[in-house]
VOGU-3710 file (C-alpha; in Angstrom, 3 decimals, decimal comma):
1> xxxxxxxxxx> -7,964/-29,243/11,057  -9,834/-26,113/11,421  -10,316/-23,610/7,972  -8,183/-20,127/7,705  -10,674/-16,751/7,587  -10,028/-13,993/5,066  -11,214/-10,725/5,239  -11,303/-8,082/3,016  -11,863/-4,065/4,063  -11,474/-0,811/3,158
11> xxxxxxxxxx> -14,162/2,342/2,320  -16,810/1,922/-0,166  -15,328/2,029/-3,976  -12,116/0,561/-2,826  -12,559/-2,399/-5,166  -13,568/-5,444/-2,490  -16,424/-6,655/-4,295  -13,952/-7,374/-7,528  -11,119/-8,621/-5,570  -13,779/-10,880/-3,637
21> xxxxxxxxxx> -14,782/-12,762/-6,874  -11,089/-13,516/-8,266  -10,345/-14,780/-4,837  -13,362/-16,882/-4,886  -12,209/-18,135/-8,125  -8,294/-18,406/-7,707  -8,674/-19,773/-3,793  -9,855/-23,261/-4,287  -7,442/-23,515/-7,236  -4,244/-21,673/-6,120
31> xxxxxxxxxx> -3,007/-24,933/-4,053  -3,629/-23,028/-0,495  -6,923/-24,843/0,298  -6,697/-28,135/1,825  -8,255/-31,200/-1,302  -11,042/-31,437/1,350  -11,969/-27,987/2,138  -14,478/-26,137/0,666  -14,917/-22,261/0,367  -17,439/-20,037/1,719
41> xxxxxxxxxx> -18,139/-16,317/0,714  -20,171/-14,276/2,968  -20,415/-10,543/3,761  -21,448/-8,200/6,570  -24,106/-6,981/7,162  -26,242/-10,114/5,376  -24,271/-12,665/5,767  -27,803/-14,876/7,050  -30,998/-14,958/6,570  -31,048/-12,880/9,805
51> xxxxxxxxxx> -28,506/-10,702/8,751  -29,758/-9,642/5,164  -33,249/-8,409/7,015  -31,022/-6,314/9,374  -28,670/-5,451/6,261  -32,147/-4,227/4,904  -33,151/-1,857/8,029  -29,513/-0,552/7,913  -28,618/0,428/4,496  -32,563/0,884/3,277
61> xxxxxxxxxx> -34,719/2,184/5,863  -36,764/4,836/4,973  -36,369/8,188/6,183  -38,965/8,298/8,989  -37,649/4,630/10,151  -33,670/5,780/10,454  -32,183/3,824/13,330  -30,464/5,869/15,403  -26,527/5,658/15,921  -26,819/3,310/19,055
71> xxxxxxxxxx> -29,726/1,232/17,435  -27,199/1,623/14,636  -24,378/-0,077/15,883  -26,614/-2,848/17,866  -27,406/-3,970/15,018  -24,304/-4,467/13,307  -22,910/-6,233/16,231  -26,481/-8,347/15,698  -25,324/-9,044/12,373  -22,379/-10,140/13,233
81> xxxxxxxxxx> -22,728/-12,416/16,361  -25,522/-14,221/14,034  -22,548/-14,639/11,501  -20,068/-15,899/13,340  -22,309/-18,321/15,106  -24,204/-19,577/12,306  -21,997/-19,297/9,058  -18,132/-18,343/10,372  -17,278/-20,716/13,305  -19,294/-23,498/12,118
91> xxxxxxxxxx> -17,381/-23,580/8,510  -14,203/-22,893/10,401  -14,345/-26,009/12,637  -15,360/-27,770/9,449  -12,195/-27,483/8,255  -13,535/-25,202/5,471  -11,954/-21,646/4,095  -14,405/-18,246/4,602  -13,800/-15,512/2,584  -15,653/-12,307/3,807
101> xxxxxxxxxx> -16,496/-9,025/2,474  -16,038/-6,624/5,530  -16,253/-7,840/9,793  -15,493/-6,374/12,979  -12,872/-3,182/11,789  -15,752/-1,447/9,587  -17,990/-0,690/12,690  -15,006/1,082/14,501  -14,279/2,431/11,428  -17,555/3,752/10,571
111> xxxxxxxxxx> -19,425/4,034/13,989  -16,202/4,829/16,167  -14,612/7,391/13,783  -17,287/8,030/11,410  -19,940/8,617/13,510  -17,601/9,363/16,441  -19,568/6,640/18,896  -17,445/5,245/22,193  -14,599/3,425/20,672  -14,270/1,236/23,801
121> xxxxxxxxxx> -17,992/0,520/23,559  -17,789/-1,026/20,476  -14,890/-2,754/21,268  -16,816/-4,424/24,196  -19,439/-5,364/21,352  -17,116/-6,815/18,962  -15,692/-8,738/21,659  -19,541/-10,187/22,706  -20,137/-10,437/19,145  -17,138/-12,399/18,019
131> xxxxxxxxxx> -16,439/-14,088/21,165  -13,250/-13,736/20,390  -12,478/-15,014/16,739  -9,957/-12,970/14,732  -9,936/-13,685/11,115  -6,360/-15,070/10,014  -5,966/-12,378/7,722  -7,649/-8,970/7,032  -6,206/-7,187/3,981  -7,507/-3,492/3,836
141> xxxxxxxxxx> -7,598/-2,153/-0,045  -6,398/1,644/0,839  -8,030/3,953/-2,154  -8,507/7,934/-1,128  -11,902/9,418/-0,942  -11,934/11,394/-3,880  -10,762/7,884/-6,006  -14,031/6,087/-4,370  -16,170/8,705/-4,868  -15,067/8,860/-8,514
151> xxxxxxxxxx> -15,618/5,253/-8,958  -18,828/5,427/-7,636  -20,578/8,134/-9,408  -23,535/7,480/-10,642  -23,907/4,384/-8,522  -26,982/4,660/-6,091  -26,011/5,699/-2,740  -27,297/3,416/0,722  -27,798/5,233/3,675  -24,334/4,820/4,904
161> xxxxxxxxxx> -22,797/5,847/1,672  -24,609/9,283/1,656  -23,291/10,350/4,741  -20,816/12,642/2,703  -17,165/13,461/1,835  -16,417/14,685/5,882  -18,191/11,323/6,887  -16,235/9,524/4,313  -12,860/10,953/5,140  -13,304/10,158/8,933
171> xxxxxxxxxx> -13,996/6,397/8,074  -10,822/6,492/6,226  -8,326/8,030/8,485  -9,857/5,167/10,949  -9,084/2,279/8,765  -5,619/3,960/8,288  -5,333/3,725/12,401  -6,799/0,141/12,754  -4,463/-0,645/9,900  -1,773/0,071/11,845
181> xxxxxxxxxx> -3,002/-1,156/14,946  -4,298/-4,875/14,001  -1,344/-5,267/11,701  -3,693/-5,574/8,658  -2,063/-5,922/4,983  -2,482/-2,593/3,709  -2,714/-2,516/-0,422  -2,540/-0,026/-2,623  -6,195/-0,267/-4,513  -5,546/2,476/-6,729
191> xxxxxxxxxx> -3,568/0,048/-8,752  -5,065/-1,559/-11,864  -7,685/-4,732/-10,808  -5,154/-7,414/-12,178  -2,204/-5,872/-10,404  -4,257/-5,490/-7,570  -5,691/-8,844/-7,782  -1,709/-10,141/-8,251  -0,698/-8,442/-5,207  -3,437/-10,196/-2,932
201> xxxxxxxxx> -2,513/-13,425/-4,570  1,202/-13,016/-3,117  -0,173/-11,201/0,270  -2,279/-14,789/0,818  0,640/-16,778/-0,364  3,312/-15,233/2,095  0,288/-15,177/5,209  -1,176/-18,605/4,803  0,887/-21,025/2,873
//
């Protein structure tokens, strides 16, 4: 029996990370999860050893060592075909759960509509990438700009992150489209973390039991 693959997206501030660990706690207990499977939570970019040095040149790199927005998006797709063919697949065919904080939609999101690079280039890489996996279910935590940025004040800023509120707003109107396009779950995340939390309990429920 192969595992199921959960994915959570959304801009930065949205409320993931939080929604992440109650899943990670409520998942192996919730009576979803196969006796015999076990649950793995990963993340892009740094999902591997591989991926947290690229993770590193992406979201850290000093200013005179900036990729630029092709190196850029190599690299993510780097990322990412290291993930799935190291961590993902291999847990899938296991027979194990993966729970994962961002894949394939954030680099259209941010490269195709935030950066505005060729969507059907990145496409191509996500294909090469994932050779074809497609996580069982993506739910996207919708939050407006102004909410994340408000959450976030204060916080420091990665590379990405500082691209600024026309950046930001770009990235969101794109996971609005893929939203719509993939046929992602789409949750409210300006909702309190426990209703929040409730509503991805039922989402998983109604998608995977």
């Amino acid at each position: 029996m192969t595992g199921r693959f959960i994915v959570l997206d959304g801009i930065d501030g949205c409320g993931k990370s939080t929604q992440i660990r109650h899943l990670a706690q409520w998942l192996p207990v919730s009576g979803l999860m196969p006796s015999t499977a076990g649950l793995i939570c990963t993340r892009e970019p740094g999902g591997t050893p591989l991926g947290q040095s690229i993770r590193d040149l992406l979201l850290h790199t000093e200013a005179d060592q900036v990729p630029s927005v092709t190196a850029e998006l190599l690299l993510y797709a780097a990322d990412r075909a290291q993930h799935v063919d190291t961590v993902i697949r291999p847990a899938l065919l296991r027979g194990d759960w993966v729970l994962s904080d961002r894949f394939a939609g954030s680099t259209l999101a941010y490269q195709g509509y935030g950066r505005g690079l060729d969507h059907q280039l990145i496409t191509r890489l996500e294909s090469i990438a994932t050779t074809g996996l497609v996580p069982d279910l993506t739910a996207c935590l919708m939050v407006p700009v102004e909410v994340s940025l408000q959450r976030r004040h204060g916080e420091k800023e990665d590379r990405i992150e500082a691209e600024g509120r026309a950046f930001l707003h770009r990235v969101a109107d794109g996971f609005a489209v893929l939203a719509e396009q993939r046929h992602w779950c789409q949750l409210d995340a300006q909702q309190s973390v426990s209703q929040l939390s409730q509503a991805l309990e039922q989402t998983l429920r109604e998608t995977l039991q």
